[in-house]
C-alpha positions in Angstrom: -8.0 7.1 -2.9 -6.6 8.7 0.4 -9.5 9.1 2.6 -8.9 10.7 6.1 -11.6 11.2 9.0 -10.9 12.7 12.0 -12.0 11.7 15.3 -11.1 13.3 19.2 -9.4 10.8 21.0 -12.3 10.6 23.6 -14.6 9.2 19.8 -11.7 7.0 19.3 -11.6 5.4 22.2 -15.4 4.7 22.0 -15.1 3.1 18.6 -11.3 1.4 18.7 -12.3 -1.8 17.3 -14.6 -0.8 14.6 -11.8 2.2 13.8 -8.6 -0.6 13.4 -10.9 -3.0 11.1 -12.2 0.5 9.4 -8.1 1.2 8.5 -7.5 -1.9 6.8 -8.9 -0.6 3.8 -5.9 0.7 1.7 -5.9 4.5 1.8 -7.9 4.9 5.0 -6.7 6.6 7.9 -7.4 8.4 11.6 -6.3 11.7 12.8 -7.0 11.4 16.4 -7.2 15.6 17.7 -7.0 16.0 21.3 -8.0 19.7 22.7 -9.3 20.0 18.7 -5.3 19.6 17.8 -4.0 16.8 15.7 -2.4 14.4 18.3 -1.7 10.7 16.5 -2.7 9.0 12.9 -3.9 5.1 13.0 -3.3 3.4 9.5 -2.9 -0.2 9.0 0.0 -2.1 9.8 0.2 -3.2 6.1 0.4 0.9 5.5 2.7 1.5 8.5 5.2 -0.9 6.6 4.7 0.5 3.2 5.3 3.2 4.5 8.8 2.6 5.9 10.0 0.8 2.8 8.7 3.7 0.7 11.0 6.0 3.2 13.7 3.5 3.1 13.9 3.5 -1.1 13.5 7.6 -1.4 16.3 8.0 1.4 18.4 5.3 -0.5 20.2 7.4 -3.5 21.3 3.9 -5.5 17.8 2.8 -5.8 16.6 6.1 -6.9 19.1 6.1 -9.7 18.0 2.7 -10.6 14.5 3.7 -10.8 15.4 6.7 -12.8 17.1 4.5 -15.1 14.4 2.0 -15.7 12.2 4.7 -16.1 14.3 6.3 -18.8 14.5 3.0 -20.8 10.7 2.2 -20.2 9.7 5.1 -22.0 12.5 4.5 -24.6 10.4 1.1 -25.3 13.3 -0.8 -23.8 11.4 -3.4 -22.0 9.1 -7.1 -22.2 6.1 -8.3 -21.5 5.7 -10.6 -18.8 5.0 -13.8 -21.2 8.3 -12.7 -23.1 10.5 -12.1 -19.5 8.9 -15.7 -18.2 10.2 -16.8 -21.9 13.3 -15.7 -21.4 13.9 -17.1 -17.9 12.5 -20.4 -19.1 9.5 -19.8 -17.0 7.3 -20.8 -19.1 7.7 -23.8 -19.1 6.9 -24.7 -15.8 3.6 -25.6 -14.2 1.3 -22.2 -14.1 0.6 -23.0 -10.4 4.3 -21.6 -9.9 4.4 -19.3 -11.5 1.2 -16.8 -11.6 0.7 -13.2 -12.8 -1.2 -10.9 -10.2 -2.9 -9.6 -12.6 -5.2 -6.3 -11.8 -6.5 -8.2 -8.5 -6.0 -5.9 -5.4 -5.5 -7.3 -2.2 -7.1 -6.7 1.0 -8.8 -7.2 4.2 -12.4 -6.7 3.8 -13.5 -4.3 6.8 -16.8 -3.9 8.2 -18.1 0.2 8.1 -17.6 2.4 11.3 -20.7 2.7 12.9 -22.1 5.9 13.5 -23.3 7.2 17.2 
């Protein structure tokens, strides 16, 4: 979900603290308008730096070919499943507390809501 409210900087300024906790959930962002013109965007720092590696991989034109590539042989079934890859590294047979799966848990910084005024 991409979710964008904007604000004039004069709102902004009224509400700075509730706005950067607002922004730390993933997706959430501030378009601060000045004179009714966009004039700056707050995200999350976490964001910011997704971001900039996200700009970093699609300007780099060795990892795109690598993605390409894994792409091509995940949908040619050429790949493992993450008990079979900890299998073959040997993985598995080490403790579970080193080794852990993320499973579908997302991450995050719980934020309070904006207040409205």
């Amino acid at each position: 979900m991409n979710t964008k409210t904007t604000l004039s900087i004069s709102e902004a300024r009224k509400n700075i603290f509730d706005i950067a906790e607002a922004v730390q959930k993933p997706g959430l962002h501030y378009t601060f308008t000045e004179n009714g013109k966009p004039k700056a965007v707050l995200i999350s720092a976490d964001e910011f730096d997704s971001l900039l590696e996200t700009m970093e991989i699609l300007n780099d034109p060795k990892a795109l070919a690598n993605i390409k590539k894994a792409e091509q042989e995940f949908a040619r079934g050429e790949h493992v499943s993450w008990d079979e890859a900890k299998r073959i590294l040997g993985w598995d047979k080490m403790p579970a507390s080193l080794i852990r799966d993320r499973g579908a848990k997302h991450y995050g910084t719980p934020s309070k809501k904006l207040k409205k005024k």
